[in-house]
N, C-alpha and C positions, 0 to 999 in steps of 0.2 A: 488576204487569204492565210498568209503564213502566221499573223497576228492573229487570229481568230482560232487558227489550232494549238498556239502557244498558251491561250487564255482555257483554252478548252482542257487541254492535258494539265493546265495547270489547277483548271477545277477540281478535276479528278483526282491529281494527287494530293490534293486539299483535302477533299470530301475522304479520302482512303486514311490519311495520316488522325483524323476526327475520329473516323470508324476504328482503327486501330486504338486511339488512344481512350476510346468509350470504355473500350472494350477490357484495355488493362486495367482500368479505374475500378468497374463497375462489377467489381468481385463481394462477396459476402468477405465478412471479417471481423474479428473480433477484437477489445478493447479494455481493458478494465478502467473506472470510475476512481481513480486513486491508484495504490502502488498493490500490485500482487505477488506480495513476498512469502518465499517460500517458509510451508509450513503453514502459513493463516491464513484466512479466508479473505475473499473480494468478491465485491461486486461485476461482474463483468457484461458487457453490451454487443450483442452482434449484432452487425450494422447490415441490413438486406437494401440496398439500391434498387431500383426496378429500370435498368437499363432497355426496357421494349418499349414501341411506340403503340403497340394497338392490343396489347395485353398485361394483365394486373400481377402481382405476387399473391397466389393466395395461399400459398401452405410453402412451412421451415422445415426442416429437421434437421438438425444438428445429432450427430453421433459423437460420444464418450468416447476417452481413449481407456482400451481395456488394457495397455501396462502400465496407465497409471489410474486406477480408480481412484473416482472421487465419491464420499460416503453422503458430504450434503449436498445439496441440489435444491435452489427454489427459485420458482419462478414470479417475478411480480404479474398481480394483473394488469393485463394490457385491454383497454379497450377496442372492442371490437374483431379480436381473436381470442378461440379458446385454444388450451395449452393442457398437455398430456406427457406427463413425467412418468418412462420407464423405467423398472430396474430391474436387475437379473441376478442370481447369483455367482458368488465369487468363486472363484477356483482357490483361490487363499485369501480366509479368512484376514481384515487387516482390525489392528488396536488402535482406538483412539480413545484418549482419554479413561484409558482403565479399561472400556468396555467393547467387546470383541464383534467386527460389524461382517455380515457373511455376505451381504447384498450391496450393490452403488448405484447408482443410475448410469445405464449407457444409453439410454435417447431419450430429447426433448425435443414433441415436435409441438407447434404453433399452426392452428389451421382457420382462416378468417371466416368470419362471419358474417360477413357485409362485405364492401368491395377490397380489400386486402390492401397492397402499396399497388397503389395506379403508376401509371407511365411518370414518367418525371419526378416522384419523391421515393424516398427512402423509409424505414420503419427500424428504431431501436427494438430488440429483442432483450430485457435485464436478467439476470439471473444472479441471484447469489449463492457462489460456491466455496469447496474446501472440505477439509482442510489439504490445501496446495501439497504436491510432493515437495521432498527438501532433494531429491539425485536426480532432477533433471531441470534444465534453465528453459523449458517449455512446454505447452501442451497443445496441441494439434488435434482441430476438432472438425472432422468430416461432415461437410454439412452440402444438405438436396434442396433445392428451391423449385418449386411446382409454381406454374403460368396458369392463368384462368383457360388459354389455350390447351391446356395438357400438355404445353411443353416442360419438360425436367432437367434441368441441369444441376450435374453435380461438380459439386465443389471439392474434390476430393485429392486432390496431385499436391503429395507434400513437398514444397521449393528445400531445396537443397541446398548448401551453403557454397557459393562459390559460382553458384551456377542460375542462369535465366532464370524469370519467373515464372512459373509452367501456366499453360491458358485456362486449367481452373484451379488454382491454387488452392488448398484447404482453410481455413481463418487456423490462425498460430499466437499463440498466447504466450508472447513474454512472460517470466517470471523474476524476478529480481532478488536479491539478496534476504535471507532471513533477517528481521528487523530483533531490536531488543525486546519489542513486547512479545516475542515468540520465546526467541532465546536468549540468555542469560540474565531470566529472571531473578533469582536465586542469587547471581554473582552481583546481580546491580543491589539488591537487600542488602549483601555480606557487606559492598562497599558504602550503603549508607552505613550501616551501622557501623562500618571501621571510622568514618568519616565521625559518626559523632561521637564513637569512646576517644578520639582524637581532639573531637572540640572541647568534648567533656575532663579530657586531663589539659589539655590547655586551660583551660579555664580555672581548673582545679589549681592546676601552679601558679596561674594570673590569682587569685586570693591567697593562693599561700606568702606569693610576693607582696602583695598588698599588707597582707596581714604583718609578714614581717619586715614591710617600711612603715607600716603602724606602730609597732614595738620597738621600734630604734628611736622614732621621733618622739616615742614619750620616754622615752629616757634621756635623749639629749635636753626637753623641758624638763624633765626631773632634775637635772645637772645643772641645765642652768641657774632652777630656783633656787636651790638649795644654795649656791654661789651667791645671788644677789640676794638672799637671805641671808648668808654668813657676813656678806658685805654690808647690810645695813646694822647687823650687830655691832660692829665692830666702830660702826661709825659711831653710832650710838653712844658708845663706851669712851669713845675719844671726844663727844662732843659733852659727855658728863664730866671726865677729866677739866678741860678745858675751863668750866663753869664754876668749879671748884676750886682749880688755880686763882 
């Protein structure tokens, strides 16, 4: 009997530790396709799980964060969801690229059209964004997942550094380091072309040197001949002496 309640409690705290640990997993979250360095644009992928057993995923929305607007926004087609890019106007105006953008997108939502993510798979959401802010190392994107049930959970508790990870976490987007194809265009050009007025007088001196161990060694043949020229005169003269004696 007392084997039979040990095996029982022990199911339970089985089956509890599963349910717990579904439950931390099986968050929405975001991903970029390569590096999302600040300043330029990525590809990024939010990952929607469908952690129920007798209901579907059938509508995303992901919300923009509005202190750090982002100006582009696109969505790939996704078969078998359509897909609705809002945008709002800025409160400040931001520059890019010369040209002054008053509007960004603060919500993409995704709503399926046929059975959405059923029980047991997952669905990439792609989007490519930018251009990334360069004064902050992330972006935090609230996002609502709707059940064929009309259940709604939102994902929306931004994790705090230092501290648990809250039970609907928001997806949070690393950002990494500005790379050279953003910044220091300009100084990487200056440095080729230092690099090659550099090769270019080396090289210049590599001929000037050439040249003049070219001009030494026709002189030292010029000296020489002239010697074994003056020496075949001479012998010359001596071997006519000679004949004459």
């Amino acid at each position: 009997m007392k084997a039979s309640r040990i095996a029982a409690a022990t199911a339970v705290a089985g089956s509890a530790v599963l349910a717990l640990s579904g439950t931390a997993f099986a968050h929405v979250s975001v991903q970029p396709e390569g590096p999302a360095a600040k300043g330029g644009y990525a590809v990024v992928d939010f990952k929607v799980p469908n952690e129920r057993d007798d209901a579907s995923t059938v509508k995303l929305e992901v919300n923009f964060p509005a202190d750090h607007p982002l100006a582009s926004v696109m969505p790939q087609p996704l078969p078998g969801w359509n897909v609705k890019v809002t945008k709002s106007k800025l409160d400040k105006p931001l520059t890019m690229h010369g040209e002054k953008i008053d509007e960004a997108v603060t919500k993409v939502t995704w709503t399926a059209d046929g059975k959405g993510v059923e029980p047991g798979y997952f669905q990439k959401f792609p989007l490519s964004i930018g251009a990334l802010p360069e004064d902050t190392d992330q972006l935090v994107f609230k996002a609502v997942q709707t059940y064929s049930d009309k259940e709604v959970v939102r994902w929306i508790e931004v994790p705090q550094e230092g501290q648990d990870e809250p039970d609907n976490p928001a997806p949070v987007l690393e950002l990494s380091a500005a790379t050279d194809d953003h910044h220091g265009t300009s100084a990487a050009a200056d440095n080729a072309a230092d690099k090659t007025d550099s090769k270019s007088g080396q090289t210049a001196a590599a001929d000037e040197d050439a040249k003049g161990g070219s001009d030494t060694t026709a002189r030292v043949l010029g000296v020489v001949g002239i010697v074994i020229g003056a020496a075949g005169v001479a012998y010359g003269v001596l071997a006519g002496r000679r004949r004459t004696a």
